[in-house]
C-alpha beads as a LAMMPS data file, in Angstrom:
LAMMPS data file: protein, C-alpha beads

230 atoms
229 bonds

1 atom types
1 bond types

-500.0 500.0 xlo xhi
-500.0 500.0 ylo yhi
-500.0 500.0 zlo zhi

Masses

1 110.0

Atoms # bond

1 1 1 0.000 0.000 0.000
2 1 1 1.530 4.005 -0.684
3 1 1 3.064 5.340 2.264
4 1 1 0.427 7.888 3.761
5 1 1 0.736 11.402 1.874
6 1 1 2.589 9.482 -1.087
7 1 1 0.677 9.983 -4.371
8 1 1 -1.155 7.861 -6.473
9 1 1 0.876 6.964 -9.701
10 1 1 -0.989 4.122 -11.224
11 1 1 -1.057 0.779 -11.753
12 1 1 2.521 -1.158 -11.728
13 1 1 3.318 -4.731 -12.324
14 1 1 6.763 -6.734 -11.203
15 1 1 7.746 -9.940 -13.299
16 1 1 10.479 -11.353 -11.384
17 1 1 11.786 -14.360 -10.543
18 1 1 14.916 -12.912 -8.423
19 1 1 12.341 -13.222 -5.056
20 1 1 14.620 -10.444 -2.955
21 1 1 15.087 -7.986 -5.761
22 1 1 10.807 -8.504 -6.130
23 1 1 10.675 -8.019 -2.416
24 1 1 12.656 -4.430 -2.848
25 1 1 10.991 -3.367 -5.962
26 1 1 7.484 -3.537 -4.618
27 1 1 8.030 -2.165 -1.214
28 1 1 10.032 1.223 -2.496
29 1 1 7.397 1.472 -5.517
30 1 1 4.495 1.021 -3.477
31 1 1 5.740 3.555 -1.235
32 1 1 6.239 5.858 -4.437
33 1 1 2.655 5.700 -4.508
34 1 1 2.424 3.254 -6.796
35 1 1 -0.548 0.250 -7.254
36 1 1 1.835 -2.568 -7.294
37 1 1 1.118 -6.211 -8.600
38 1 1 3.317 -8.917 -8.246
39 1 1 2.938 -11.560 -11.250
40 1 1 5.462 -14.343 -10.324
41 1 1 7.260 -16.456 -13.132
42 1 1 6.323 -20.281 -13.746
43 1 1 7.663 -22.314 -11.502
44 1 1 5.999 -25.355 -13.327
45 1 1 6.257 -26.476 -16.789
46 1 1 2.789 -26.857 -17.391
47 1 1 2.431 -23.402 -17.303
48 1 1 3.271 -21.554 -20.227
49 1 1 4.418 -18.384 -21.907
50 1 1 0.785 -17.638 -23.387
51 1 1 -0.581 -17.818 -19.842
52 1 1 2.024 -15.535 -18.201
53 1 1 1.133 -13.043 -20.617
54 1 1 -2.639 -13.645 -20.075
55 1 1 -2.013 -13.189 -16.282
56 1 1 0.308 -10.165 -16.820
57 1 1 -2.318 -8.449 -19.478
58 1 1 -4.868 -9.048 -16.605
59 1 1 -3.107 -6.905 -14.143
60 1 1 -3.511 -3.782 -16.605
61 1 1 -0.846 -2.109 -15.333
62 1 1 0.681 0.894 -17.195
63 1 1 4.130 -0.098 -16.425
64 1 1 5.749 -3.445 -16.631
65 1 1 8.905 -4.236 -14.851
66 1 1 10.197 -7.456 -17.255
67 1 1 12.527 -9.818 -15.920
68 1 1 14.575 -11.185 -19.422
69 1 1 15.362 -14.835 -18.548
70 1 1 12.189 -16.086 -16.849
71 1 1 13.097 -19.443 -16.298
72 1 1 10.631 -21.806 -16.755
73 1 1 8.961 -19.253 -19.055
74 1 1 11.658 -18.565 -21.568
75 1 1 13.223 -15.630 -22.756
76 1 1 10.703 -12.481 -21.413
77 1 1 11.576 -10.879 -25.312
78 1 1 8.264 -12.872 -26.525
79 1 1 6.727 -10.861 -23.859
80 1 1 7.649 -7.311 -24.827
81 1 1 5.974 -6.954 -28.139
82 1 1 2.356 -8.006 -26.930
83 1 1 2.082 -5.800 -23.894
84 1 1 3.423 -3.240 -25.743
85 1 1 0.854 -3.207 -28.089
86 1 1 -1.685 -3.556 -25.353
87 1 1 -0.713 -0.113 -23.614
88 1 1 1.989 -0.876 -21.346
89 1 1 5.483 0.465 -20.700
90 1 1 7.822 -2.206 -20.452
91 1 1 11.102 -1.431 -18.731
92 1 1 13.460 -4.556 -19.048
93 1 1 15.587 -6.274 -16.008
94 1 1 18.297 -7.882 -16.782
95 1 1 21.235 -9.667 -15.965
96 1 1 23.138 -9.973 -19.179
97 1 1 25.475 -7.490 -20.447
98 1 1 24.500 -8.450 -24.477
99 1 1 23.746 -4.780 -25.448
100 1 1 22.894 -6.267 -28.773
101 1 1 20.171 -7.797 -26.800
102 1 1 19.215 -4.640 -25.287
103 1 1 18.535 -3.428 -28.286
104 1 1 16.110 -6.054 -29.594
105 1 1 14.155 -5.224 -26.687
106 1 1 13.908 -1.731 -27.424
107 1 1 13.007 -2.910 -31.326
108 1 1 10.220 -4.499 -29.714
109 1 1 9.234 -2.486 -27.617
110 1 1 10.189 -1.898 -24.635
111 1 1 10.875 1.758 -22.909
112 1 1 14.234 1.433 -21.244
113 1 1 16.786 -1.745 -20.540
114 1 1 18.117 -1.433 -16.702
115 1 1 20.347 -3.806 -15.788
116 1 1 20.127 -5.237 -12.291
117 1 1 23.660 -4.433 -11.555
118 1 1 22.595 -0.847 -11.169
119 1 1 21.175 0.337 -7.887
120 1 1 17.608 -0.110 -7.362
121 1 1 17.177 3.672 -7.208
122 1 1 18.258 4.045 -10.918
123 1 1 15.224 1.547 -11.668
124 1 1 13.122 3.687 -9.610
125 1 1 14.298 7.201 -10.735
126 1 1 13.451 6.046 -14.546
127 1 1 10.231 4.884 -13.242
128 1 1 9.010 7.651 -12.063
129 1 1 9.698 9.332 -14.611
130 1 1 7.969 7.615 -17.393
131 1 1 5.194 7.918 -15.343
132 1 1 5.592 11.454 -15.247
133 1 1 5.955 11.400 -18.789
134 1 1 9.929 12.345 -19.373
135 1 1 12.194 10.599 -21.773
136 1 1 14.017 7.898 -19.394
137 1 1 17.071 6.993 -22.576
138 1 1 18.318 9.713 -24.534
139 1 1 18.229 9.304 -28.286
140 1 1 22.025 8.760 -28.681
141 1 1 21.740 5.608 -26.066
142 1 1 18.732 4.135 -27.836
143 1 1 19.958 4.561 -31.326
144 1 1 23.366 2.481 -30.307
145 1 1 21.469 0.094 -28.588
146 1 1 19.590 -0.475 -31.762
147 1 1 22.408 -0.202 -33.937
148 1 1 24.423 -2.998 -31.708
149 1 1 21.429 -5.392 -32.412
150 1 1 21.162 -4.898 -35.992
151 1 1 24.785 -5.479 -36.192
152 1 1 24.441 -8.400 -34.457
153 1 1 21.481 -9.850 -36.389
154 1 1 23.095 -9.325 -39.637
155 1 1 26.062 -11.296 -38.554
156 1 1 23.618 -13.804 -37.390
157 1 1 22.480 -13.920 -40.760
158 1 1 25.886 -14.347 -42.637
159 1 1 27.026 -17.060 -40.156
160 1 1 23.889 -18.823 -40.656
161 1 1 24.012 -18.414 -44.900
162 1 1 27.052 -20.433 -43.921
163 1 1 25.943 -23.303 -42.032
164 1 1 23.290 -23.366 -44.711
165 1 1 26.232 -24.792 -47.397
166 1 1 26.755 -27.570 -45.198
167 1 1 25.733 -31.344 -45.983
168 1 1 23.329 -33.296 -43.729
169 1 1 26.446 -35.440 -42.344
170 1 1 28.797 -32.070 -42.484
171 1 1 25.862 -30.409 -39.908
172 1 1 26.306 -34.090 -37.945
173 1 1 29.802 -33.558 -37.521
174 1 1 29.520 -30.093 -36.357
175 1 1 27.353 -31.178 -33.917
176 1 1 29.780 -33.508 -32.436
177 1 1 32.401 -30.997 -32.837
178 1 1 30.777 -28.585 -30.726
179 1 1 29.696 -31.155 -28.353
180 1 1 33.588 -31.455 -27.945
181 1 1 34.171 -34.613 -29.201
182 1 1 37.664 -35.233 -31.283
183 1 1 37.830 -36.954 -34.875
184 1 1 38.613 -40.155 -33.563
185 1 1 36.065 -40.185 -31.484
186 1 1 33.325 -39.220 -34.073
187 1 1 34.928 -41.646 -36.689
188 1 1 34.083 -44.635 -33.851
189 1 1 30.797 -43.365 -33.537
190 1 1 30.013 -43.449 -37.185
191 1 1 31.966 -46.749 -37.663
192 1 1 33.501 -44.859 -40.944
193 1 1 37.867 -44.048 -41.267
194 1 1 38.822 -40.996 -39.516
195 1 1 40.596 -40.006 -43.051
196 1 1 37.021 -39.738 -43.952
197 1 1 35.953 -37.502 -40.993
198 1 1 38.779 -34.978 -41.484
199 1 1 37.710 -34.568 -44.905
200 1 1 34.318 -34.026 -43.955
201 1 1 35.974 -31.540 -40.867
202 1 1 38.050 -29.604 -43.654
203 1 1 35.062 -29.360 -46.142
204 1 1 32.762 -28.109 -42.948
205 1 1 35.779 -25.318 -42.270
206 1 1 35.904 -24.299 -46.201
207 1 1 32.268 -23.574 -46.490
208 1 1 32.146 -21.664 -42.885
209 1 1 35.042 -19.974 -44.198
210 1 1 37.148 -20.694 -40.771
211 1 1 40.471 -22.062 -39.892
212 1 1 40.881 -24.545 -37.294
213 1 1 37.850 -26.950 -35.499
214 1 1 37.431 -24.264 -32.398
215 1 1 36.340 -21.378 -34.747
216 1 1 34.087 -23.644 -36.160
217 1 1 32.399 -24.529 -33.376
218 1 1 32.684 -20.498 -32.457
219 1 1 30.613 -19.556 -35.470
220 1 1 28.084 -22.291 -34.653
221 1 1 27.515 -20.521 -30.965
222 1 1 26.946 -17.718 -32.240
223 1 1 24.803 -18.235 -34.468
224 1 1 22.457 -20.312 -32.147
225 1 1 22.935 -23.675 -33.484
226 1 1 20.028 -26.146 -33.172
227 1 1 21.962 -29.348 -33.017
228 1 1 20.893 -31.370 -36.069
229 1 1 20.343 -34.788 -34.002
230 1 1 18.863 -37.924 -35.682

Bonds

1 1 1 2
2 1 2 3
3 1 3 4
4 1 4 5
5 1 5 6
6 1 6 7
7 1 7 8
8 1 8 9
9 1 9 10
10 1 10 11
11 1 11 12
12 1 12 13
13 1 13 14
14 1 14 15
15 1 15 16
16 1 16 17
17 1 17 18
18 1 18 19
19 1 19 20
20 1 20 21
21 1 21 22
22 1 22 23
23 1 23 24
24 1 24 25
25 1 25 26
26 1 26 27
27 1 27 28
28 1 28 29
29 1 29 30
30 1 30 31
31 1 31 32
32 1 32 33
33 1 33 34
34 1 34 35
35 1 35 36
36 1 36 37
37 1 37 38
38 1 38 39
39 1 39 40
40 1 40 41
41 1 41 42
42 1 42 43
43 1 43 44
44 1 44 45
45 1 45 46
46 1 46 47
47 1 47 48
48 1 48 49
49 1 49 50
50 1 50 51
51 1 51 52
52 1 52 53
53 1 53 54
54 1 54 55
55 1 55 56
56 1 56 57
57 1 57 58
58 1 58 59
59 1 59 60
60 1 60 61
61 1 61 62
62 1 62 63
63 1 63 64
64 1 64 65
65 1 65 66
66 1 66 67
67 1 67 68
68 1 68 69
69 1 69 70
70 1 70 71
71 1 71 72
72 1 72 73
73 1 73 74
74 1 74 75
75 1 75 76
76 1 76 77
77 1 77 78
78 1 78 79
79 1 79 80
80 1 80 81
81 1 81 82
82 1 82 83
83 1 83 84
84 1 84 85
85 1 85 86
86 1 86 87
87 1 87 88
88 1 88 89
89 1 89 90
90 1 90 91
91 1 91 92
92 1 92 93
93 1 93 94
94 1 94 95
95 1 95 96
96 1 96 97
97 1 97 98
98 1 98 99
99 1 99 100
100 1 100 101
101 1 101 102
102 1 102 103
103 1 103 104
104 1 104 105
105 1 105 106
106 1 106 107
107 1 107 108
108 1 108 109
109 1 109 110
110 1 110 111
111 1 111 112
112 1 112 113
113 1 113 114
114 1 114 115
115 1 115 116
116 1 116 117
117 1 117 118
118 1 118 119
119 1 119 120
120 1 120 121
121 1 121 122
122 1 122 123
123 1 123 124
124 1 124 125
125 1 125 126
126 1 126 127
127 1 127 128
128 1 128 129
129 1 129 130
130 1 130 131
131 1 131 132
132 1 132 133
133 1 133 134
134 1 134 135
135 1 135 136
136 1 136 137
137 1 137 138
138 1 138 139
139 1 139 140
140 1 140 141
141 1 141 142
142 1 142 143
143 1 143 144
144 1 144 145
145 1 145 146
146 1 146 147
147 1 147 148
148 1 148 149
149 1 149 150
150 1 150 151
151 1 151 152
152 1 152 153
153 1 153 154
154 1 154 155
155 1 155 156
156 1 156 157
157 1 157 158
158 1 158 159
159 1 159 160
160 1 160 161
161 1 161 162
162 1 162 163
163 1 163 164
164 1 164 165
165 1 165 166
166 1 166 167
167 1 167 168
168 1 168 169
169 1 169 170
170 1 170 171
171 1 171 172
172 1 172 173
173 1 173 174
174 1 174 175
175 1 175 176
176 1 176 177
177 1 177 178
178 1 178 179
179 1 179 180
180 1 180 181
181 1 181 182
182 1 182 183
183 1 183 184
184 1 184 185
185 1 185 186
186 1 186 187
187 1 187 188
188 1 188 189
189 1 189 190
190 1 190 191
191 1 191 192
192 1 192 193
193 1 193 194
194 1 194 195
195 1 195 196
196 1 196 197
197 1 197 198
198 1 198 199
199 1 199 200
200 1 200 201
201 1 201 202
202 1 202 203
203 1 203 204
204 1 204 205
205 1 205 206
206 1 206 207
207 1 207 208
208 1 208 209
209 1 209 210
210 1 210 211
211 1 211 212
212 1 212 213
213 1 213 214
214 1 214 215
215 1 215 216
216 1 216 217
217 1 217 218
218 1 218 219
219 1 219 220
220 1 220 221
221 1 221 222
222 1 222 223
223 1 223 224
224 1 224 225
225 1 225 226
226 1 226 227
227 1 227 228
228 1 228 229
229 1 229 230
């Protein structure tokens, strides 16, 4: 409940799984003056993203604190665009430091990424002042945020045209390869020479246009790879 004299400042809701940081947001923002809601990730599978977002949308709260990594729920990105569009401010928590992946929440949507290394005051300052209606990220810090993840995407993109050249038994042997196993070792597992698994290994780092086994398996982190199991 606001402190008594505090202001009323609307409807707020936290999604956060980090219990103590939860704990600290709502007791300083409902003392702001604030209506805050607490929306708790999943901690059960059978619960999923769809329904978090129904429960969320539910609250309509103007603001929404987002935790990014939600656990059970996934990556709180699929989260921004919707309750954007429904009305809400989304400010982002997060833990990483990928300011590419800043950006894409921003490209989505969201108001302002704060990372939780910052003191809780910073989340609160920027808070209050969307609700007041002030700019809370100057145009030069958005438009580098955005840049980063454009950047980013597009070398996505050309690592991923890449893995696209290889073979269904080239993608195999990446797989193993980034699953740290050595030549010999995938040769045994694919009862084949290992003559013929380096020459699958050097046609795999000709077409990802790489040098040795560990950039290989560099470009397939960064690119996300889905490992091609059969």
């Amino acid at each position: 409940m606001p402190s008594p004299g505090s202001r009323a400042r609307g409807r707020l809701a936290i999604v956060e799984d980090h219990v103590l940081l939860a704990d600290a947001l709502d007791m300083t923002l409902s003392a702001e003056g604030f209506d805050v809601r607490r929306i708790d990730p999943p901690v059960d599978e059978t619960i999923s993203t769809a329904l978090l977002l129904s429960t969320i949308l539910r609250a309509r709260a103007q603001i929404v604190l987002l935790d990014l990594d939600l656990g059970l729920a996934g990556d709180g990105v699929r989260l921004i665009g919707p309750l954007a569009r429904a009305g809400a401010q989304v400010v982002v928590l997060t833990a990483s430091p990928d300011r590419g992946r800043w950006g894409e929440c921003l490209r989505h949507g969201a108001r302002v990424v704060v990372p939780k290394s910052h003191p809780l005051r910073e989340v609160v300052t920027r808070v209050r002042r969307m609700q007041e209606g002030f700019p809370v990220m100057t145009v030069a810090e958005r438009d580098d945020l955005l840049r980063t993840y454009f950047q980013q995407r597009q070398e996505v993109d050309e690592l991923n045209t890449r893995l696209g050249r290889l073979t269904r038994r080239e993608q195999q042997v990446l797989d193993h390869l980034v699953e740290g196993r050595t030549v010999r070792e995938i040769a045994e597992r694919a009862v084949v020479a290992e003559a013929t698994v380096r020459t699958q290994v050097k046609s795999i780092l000709a077409k990802l246009e790489v040098s040795s086994q560990l950039a290989a398996v560099g470009v397939a982190h960064r690119a996300g790879w889905s490992m091609s199991r059969t």
